[in-house]
N, C-alpha and C positions, 0 to 999 in steps of 0.2 A: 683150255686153261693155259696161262702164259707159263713157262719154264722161267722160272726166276734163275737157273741157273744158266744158262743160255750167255754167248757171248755179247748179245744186243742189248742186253739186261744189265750190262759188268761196267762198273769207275771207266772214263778213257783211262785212267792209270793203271789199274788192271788190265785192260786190253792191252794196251804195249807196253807190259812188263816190268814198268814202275809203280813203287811201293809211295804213298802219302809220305812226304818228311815232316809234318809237322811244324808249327811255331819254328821261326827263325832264334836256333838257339844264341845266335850275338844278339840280337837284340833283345833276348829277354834277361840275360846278363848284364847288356848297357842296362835296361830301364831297372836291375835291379841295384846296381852301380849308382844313380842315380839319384834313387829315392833313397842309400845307403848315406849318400853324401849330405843329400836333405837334409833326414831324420838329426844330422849332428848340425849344418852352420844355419838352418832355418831357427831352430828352437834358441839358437846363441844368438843372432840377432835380433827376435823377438824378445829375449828376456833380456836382452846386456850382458850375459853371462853365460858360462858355458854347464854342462847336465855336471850335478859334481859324479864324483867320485867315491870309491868304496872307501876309500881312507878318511872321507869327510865325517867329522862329527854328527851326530844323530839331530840334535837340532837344529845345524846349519842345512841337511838334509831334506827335516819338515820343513824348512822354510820357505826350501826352493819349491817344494809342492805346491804349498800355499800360498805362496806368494808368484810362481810362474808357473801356475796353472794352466793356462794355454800355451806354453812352451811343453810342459812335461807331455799333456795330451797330443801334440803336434809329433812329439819324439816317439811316442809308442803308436801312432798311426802309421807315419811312416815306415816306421821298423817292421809292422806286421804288411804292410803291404810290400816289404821288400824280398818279406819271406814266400812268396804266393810264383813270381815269376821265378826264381829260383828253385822251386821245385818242380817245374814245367821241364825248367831248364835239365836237370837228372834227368826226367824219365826221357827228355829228346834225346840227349846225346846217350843216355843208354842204350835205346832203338839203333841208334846212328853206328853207335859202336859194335852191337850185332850185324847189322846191315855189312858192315864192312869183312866179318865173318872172322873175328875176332870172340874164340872162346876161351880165356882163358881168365882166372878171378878178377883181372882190371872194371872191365864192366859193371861187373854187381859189387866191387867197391867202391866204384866212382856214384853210384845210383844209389848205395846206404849212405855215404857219406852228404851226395846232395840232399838227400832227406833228411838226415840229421841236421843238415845245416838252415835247413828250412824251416822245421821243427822247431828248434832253438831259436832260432832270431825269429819264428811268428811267436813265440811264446811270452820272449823278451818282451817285447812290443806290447803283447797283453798285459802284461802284469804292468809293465809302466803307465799306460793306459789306466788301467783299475786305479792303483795306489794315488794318482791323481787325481782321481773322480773324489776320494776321501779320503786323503790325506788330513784335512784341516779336521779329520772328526778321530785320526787315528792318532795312540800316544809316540813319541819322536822312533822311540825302538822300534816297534812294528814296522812304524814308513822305511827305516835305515835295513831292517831285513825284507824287505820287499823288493828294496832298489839292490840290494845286493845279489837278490835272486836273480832277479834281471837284467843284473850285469856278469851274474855266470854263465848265464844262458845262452845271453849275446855275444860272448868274451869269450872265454874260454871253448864253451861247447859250440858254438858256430866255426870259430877257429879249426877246432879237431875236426868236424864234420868237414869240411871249406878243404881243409888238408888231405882228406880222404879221396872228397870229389875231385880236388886239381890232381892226385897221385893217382888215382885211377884211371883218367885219362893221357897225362904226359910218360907214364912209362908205355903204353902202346905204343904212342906219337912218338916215342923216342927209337922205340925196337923198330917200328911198322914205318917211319920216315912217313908220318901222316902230318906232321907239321915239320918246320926247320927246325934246325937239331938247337938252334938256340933259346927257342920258346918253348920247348919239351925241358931242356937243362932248367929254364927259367921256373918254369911249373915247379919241378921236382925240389929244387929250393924253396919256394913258396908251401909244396905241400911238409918239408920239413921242420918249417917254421911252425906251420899246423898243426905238426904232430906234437913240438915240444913247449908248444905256446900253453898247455896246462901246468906246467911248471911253475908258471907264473902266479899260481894257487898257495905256493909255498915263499918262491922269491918274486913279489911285486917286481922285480927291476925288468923282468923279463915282458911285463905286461905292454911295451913296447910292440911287441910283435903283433899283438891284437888287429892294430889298424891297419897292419901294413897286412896279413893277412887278408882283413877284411877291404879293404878298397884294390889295393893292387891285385889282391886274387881276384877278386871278380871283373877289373879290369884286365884281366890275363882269360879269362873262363868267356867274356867278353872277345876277345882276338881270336881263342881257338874256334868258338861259336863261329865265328864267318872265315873260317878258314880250314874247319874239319871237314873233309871230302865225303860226300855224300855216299858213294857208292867203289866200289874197289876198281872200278873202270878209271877214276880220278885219282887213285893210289900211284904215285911216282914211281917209277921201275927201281930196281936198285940200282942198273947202270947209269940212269939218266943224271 
């Protein structure tokens, strides 16, 4: 009987000493950057206008349903499939950030946070999705609390999660000199915006922050992705 434990039986990565890293976490960052960017100027294109807003009246809201119908479904496709590599993207760099032998809360805050942020913008994306399929059959109030759901989802509660995940990672990268010390400061700004962009629940003015959250973090989660050191062998010395 063959010994499945046997060294002739083992991954070559297991044989010398290397662990699987998994999905290149920048790029599953860019490609969720990407289809983030989609989900908003494809669907403004396609309709001449842009997805409204919570402030928007409830009829001008059905309207946009039923009248850019393949827009709103366009928006909530996208959006759920932006939430899919983004949560690949947590569980790698939470690996990564073990790997590196890093135990201390950052990790399993950066890894709730990415799943929360994933959760929420595949969520978003659903409901925008639905509320579009029947819209024209549903009364204007209903559609206007549908899309409002769906813009706390993706708004707010992506934001806080998006803030969790970039502040879980860039205070390591800040202590641990795993990235330059200007894209760790940059993070920790980013995830602060994260943190108080629920605010904007109360004072709209703030609602600002949302996208810059949302594009610029993941174009920052994006940069550390191909530039987080796999293994502590690639870990800068402090003198250097």
């Amino acid at each position: 009987m063959t010994d499945l434990t046997a060294p002739a039986s083992r991954p070559e990565a297991a044989r010398s000493g290397r662990r699987p890293d998994g999905p290149n976490a920048g790029i599953l960052a860019l490609v969720a950057l990407i289809l983030s960017i989609a989900a908003v100027a494809l669907p403004a294109l396609a309709a001449g206008t842009t997805y409204p807003s919570p402030s928007t009246p409830s009829d001008d809201i059905a309207r946009y349903f039923t009248g850019h119908n393949f827009s709103a479904t366009l928006t909530g496709f996208l959006a759920f499939g932006a939430s899919v590599p983004l949560g690949i993207y947590a569980a790698t760099t939470y690996a990564r950030l073990l790997r590196l032998g890093i135990r201390v809360p950052g990790p399993n805050i950066s890894f709730y946070g990415g799943i929360a942020a994933s959760i929420t913008l595949g969520a978003s994306g659903l409901l925008i999705w639905a509320v579009s399929q029947t819209a024209s059959e549903a009364p204007g109030a209903v559609v206007h609390l549908v899309a409002d759901a769906a813009f706390a989802l993706g708004g707010f509660g992506f934001a806080t999660g998006a803030g969790l995940l970039i502040a879980g990672i860039a205070v390591p990268a800040l202590i641990l000199r795993l990235t330059p010390r200007w894209l760790a400061w940059t993070g920790l700004a980013l995830a602060a915006m994260g943190e108080i962009s629920f605010l904007g629940m109360f004072w709209p003015g703030l609602d600002y922050l949302l996208p810059i959250v949302r594009f610029i973090g993941l174009a920052w989660l994006a940069v550390v992705g191909f530039i987080l050191p796999r293994n502590r062998h690639e870990v800068p010395k402090r003198g250097d």
